[in-house]
DRENLO-142657 format. One record per atom (N, C-alpha, C, CB): atom name; x, y, z. Coordinates in nm, 4 decimals, always signed. Each point is the difference from the previous one (the first is absolute). Glycine has a CB too. Example, Ala and Ser with C-alpha at 12.3 -4.5 7.8 and 13.67 -1.06 7.14 Angstrom:
<pts>
pt atome: N, u: +1.3190, v: -0.5690, w: +0.7800
pt atome: CA, u: -0.0890, v: +0.1190, w: +0.0000
pt atome: C, u: +0.0900, v: +0.1200, w: +0.0000
pt atome: CB, u: -0.1892, v: -0.1173, w: +0.1246
pt atome: N, u: +0.1542, v: +0.2223, w: -0.1966
pt atome: CA, u: +0.0820, v: +0.1190, w: +0.0060
pt atome: C, u: -0.0770, v: +0.1090, w: +0.0730
pt atome: CB, u: +0.1184, v: -0.0628, w: -0.2145
</pts>
This chain:
<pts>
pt atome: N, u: -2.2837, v: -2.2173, w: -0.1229
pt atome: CA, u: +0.1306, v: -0.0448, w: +0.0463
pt atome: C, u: +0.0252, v: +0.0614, w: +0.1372
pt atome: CB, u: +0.0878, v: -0.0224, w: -0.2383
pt atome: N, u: -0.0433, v: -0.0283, w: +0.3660
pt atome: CA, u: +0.0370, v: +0.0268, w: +0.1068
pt atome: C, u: +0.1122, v: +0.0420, w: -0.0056
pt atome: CB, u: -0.1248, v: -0.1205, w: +0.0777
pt atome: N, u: +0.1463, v: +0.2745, w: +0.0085
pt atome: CA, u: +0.1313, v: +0.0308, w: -0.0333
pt atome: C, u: +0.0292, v: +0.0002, w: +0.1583
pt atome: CB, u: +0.0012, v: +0.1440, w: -0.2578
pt atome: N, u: +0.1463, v: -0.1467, w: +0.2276
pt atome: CA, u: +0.0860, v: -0.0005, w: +0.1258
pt atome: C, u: +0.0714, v: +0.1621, w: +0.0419
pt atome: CB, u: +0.0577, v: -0.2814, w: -0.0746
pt atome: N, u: -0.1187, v: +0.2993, w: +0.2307
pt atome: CA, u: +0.0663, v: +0.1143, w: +0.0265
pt atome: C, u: +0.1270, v: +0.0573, w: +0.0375
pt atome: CB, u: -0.1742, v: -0.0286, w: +0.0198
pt atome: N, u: +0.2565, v: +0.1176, w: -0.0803
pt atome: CA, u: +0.1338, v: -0.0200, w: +0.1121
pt atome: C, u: +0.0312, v: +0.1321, w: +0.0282
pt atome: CB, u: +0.1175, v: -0.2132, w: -0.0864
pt atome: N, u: -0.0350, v: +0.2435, w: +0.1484
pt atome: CA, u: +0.0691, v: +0.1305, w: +0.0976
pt atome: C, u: +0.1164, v: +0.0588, w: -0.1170
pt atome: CB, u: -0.0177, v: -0.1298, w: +0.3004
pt atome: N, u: -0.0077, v: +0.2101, w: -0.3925
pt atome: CA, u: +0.1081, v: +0.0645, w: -0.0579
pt atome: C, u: +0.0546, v: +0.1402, w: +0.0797
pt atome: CB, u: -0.1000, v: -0.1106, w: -0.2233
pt atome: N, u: +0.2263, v: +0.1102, w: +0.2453
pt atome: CA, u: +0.0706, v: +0.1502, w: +0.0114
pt atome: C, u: +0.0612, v: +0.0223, w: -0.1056
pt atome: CB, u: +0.0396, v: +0.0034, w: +0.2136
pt atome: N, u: -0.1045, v: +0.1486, w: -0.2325
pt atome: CA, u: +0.1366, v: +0.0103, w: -0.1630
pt atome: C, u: +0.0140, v: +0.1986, w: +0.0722
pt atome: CB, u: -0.1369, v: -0.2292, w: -0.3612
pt atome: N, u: +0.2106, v: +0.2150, w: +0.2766
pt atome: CA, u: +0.0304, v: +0.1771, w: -0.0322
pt atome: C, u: -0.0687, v: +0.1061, w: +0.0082
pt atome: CB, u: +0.0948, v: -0.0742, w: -0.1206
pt atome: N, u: -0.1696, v: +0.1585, w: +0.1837
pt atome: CA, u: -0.0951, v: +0.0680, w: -0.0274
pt atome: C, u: +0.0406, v: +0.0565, w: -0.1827
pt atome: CB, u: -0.0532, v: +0.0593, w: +0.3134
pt atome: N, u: +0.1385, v: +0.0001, w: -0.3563
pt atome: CA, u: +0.0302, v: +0.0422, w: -0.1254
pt atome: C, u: -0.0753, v: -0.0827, w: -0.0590
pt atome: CB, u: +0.2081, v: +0.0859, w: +0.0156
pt atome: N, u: -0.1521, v: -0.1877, w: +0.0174
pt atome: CA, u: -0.0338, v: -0.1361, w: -0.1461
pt atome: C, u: -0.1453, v: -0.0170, w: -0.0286
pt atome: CB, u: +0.1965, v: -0.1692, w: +0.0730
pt atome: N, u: -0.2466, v: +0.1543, w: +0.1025
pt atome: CA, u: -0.1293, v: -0.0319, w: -0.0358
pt atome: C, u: -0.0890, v: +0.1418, w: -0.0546
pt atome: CB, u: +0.0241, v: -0.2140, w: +0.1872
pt atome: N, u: +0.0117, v: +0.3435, w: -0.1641
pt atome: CA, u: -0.0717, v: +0.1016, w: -0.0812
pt atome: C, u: +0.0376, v: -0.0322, w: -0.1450
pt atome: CB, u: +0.0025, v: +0.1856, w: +0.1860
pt atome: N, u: +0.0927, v: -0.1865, w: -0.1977
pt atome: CA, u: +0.0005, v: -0.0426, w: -0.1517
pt atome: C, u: -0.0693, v: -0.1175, w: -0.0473
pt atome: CB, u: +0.1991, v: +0.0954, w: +0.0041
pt atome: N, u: -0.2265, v: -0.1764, w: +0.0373
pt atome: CA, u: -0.0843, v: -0.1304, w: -0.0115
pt atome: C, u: -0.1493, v: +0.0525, w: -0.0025
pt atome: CB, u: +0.1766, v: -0.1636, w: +0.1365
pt atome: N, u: -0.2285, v: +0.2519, w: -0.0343
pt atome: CA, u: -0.1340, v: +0.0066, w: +0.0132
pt atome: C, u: -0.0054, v: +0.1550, w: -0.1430
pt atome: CB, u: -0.0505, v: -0.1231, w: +0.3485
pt atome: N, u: +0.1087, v: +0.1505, w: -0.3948
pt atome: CA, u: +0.0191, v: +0.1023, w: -0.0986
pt atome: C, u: -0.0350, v: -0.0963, w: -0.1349
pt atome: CB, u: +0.2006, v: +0.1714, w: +0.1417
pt atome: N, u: -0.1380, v: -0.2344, w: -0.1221
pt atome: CA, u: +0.0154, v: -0.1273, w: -0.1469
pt atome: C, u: -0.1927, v: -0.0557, w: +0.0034
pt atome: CB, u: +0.3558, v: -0.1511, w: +0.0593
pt atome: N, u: -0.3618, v: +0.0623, w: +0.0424
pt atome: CA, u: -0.1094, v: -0.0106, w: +0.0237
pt atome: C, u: -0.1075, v: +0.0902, w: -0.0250
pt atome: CB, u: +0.1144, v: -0.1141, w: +0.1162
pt atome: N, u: -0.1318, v: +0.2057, w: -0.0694
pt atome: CA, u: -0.0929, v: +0.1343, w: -0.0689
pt atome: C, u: +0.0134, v: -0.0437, w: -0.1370
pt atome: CB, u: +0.0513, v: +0.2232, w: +0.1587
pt atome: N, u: +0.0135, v: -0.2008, w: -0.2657
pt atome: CA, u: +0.0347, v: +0.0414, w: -0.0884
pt atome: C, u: -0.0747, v: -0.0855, w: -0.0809
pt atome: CB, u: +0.1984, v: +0.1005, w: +0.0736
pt atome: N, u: -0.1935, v: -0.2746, w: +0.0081
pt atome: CA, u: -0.0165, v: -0.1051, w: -0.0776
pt atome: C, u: -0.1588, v: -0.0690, w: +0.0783
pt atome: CB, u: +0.3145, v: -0.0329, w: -0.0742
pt atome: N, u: -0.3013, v: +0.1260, w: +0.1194
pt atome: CA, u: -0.1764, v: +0.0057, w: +0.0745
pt atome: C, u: -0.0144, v: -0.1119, w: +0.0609
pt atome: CB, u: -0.1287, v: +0.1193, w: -0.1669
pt atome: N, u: +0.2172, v: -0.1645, w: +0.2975
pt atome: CA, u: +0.0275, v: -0.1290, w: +0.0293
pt atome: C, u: +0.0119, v: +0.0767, w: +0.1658
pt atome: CB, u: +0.1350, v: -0.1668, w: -0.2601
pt atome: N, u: -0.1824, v: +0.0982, w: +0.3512
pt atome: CA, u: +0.0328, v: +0.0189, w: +0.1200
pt atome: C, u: +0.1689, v: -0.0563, w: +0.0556
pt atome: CB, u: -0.2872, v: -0.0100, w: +0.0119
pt atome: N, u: +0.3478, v: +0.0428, w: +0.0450
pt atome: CA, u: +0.1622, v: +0.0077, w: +0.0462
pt atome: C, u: +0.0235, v: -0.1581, w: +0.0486
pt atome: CB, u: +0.0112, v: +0.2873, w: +0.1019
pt atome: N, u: -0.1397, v: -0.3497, w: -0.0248
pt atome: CA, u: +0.0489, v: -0.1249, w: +0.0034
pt atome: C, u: -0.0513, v: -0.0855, w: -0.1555
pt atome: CB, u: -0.0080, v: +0.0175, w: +0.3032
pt atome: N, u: -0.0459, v: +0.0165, w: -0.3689
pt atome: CA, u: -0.0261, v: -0.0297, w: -0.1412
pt atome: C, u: +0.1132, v: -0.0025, w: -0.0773
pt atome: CB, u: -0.2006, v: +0.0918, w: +0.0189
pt atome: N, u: +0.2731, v: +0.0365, w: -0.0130
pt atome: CA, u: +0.1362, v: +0.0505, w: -0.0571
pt atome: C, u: +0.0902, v: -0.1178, w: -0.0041
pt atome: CB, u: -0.0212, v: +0.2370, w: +0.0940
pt atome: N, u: +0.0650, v: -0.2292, w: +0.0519
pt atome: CA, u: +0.0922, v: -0.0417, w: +0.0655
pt atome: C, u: -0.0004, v: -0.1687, w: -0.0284
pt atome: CB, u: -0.0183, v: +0.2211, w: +0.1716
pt atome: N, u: -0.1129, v: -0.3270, w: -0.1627
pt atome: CA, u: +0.0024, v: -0.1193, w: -0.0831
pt atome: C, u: -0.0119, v: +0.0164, w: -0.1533
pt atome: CB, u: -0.0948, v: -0.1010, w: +0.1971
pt atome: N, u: +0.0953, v: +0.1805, w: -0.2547
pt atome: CA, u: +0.0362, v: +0.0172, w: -0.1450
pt atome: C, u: +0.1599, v: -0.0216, w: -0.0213
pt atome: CB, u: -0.2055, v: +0.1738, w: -0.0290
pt atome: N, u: +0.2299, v: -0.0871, w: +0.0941
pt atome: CA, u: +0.1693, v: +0.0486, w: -0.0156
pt atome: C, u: +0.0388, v: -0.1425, w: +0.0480
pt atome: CB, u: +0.0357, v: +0.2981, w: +0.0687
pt atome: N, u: -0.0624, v: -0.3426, w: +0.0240
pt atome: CA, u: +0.0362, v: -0.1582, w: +0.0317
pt atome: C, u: +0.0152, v: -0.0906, w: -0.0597
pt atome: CB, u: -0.0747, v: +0.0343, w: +0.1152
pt atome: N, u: -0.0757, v: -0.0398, w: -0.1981
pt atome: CA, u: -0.0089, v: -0.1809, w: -0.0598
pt atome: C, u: +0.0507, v: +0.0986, w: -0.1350
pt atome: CB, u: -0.2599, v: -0.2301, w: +0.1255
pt atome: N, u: +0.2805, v: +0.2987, w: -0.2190
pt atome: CA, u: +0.1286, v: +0.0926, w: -0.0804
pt atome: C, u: +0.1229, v: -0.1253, w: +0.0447
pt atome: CB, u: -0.0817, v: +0.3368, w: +0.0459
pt atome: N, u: +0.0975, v: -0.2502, w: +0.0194
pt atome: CA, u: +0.1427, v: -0.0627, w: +0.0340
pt atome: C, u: +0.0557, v: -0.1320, w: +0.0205
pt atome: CB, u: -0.0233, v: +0.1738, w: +0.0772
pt atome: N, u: -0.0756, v: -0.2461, w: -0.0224
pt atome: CA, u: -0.0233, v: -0.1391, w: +0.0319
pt atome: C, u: -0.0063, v: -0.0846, w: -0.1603
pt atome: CB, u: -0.1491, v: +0.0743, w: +0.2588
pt atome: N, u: +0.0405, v: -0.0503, w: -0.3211
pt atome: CA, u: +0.0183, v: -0.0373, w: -0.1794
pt atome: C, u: +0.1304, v: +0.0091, w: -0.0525
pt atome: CB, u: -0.2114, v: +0.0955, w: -0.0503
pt atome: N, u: +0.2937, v: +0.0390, w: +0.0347
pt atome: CA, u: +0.0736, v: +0.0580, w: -0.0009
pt atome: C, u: +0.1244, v: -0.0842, w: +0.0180
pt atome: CB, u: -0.1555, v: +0.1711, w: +0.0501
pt atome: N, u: +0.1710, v: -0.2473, w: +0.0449
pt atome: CA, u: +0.1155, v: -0.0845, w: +0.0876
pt atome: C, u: -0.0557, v: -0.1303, w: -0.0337
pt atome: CB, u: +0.0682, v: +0.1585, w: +0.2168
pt atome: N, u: -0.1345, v: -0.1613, w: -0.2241
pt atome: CA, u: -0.0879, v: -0.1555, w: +0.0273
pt atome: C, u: +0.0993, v: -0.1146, w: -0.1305
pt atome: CB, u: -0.3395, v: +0.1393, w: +0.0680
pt atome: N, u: +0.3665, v: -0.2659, w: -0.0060
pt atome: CA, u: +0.0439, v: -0.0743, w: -0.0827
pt atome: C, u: -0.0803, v: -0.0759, w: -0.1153
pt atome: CB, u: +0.1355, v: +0.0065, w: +0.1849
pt atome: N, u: -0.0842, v: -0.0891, w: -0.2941
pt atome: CA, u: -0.1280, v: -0.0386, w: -0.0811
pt atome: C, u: -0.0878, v: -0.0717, w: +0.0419
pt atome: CB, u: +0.1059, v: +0.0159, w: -0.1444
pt atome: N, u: -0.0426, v: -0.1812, w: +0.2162
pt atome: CA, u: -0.0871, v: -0.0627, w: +0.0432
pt atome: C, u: -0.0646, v: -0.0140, w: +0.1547
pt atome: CB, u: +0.1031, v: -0.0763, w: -0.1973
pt atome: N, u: -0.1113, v: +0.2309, w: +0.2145
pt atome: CA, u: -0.0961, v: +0.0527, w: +0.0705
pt atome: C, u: -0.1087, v: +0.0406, w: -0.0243
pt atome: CB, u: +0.1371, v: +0.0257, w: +0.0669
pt atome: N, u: -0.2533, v: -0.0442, w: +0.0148
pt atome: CA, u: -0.1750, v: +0.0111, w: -0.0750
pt atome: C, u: -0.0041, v: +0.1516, w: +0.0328
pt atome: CB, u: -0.1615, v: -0.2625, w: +0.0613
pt atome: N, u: +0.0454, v: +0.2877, w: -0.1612
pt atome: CA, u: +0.0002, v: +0.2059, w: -0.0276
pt atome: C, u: -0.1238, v: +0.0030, w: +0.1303
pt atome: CB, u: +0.0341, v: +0.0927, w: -0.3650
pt atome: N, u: +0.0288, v: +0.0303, w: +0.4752
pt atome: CA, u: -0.0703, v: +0.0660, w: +0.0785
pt atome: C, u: -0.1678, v: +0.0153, w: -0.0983
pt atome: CB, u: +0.2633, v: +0.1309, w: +0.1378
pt atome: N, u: -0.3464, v: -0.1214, w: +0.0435
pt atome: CA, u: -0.1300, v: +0.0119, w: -0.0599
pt atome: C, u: -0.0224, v: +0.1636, w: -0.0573
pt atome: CB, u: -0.0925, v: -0.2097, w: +0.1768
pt atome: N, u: +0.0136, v: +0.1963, w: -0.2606
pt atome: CA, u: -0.0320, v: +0.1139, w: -0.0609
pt atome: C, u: -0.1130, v: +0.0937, w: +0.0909
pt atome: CB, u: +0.0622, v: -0.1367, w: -0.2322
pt atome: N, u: +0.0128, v: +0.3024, w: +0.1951
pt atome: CA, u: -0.1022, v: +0.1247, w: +0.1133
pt atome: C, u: -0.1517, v: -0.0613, w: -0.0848
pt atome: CB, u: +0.1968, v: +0.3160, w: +0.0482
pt atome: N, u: -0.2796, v: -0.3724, w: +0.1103
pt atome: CA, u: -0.1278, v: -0.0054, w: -0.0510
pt atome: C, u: -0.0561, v: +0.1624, w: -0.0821
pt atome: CB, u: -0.0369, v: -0.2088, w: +0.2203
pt atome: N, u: -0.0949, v: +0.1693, w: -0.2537
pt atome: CA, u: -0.0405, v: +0.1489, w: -0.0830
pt atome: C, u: -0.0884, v: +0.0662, w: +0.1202
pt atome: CB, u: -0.0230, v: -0.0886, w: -0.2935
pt atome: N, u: -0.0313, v: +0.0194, w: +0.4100
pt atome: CA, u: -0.0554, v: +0.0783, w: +0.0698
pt atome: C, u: +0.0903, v: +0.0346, w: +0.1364
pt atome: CB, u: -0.2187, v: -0.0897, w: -0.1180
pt atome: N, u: +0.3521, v: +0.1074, w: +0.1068
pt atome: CA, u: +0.0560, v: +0.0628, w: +0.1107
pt atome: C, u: -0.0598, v: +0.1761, w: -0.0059
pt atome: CB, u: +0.2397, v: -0.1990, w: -0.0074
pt atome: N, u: -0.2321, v: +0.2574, w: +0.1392
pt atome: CA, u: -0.0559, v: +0.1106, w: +0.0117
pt atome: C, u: +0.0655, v: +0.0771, w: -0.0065
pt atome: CB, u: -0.1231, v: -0.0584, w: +0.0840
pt atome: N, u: +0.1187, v: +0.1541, w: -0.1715
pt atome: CA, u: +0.1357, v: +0.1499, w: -0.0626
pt atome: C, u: -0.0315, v: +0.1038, w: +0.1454
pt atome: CB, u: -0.0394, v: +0.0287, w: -0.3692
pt atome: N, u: +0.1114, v: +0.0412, w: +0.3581
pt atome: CA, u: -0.0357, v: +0.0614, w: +0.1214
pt atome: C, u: -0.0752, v: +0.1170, w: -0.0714
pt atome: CB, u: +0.2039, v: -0.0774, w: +0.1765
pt atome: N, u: -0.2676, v: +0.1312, w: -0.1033
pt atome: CA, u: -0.1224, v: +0.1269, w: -0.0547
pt atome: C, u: -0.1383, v: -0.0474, w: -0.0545
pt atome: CB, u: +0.1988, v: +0.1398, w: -0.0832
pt atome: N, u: -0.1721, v: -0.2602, w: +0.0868
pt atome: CA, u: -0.1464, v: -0.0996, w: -0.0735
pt atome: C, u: -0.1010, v: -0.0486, w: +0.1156
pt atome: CB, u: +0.1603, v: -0.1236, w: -0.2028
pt atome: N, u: -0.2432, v: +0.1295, w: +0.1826
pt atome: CA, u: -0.1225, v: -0.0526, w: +0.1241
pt atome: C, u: +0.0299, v: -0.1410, w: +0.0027
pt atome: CB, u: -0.2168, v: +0.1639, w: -0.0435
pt atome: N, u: +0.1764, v: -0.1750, w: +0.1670
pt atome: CA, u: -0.0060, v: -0.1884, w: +0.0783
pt atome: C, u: -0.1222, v: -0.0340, w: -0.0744
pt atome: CB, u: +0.0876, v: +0.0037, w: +0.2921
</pts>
C-alpha cells in the first residue's frame, strides 16, 4: 500500500508520550501514531461506511531488521 506523507506539528510532551507508548507496544512513533488514527477513525466511522484497510502483517516494528 502507498502511503501518503504529511508535515505533523504536535507538542513536544505529547509526542514523548506517544514515542513512550510506542516502545511499549514495540511499534515505531510513526507506526503509533497511524494506529491511534485509524482507532479513532473506526471508532467515529458511520455504518454505511466501508472498514479501513487492515495493518498489513509485514509493516516494520521499529528495532526489527529491514
Amino acid at each position: 500500500m502507498a502511503r501518503k506523507s504529511i508535515l505533523l506539528r504536535i507538542d513536544p510532551a505529547l509526542c514523548e508520550e506517544i514515542e513512550r507508548w510506542a516502545k511499549d507496544e514495540l511499534r515505531s512513533t510513526n507506526g503509533q501514531i497511524e494506529y491511534i488514527l485509524r482507532q479513532a477513525v473506526v471508532k467515529r466511522r458511520r455504518p454505511n461506511l466501508p472498514e479501513p484497510p487492515p495493518e498489513t502483517p509485514n509493516e516494520q516494528k521499529e528495532g526489527e531488521p529491514e
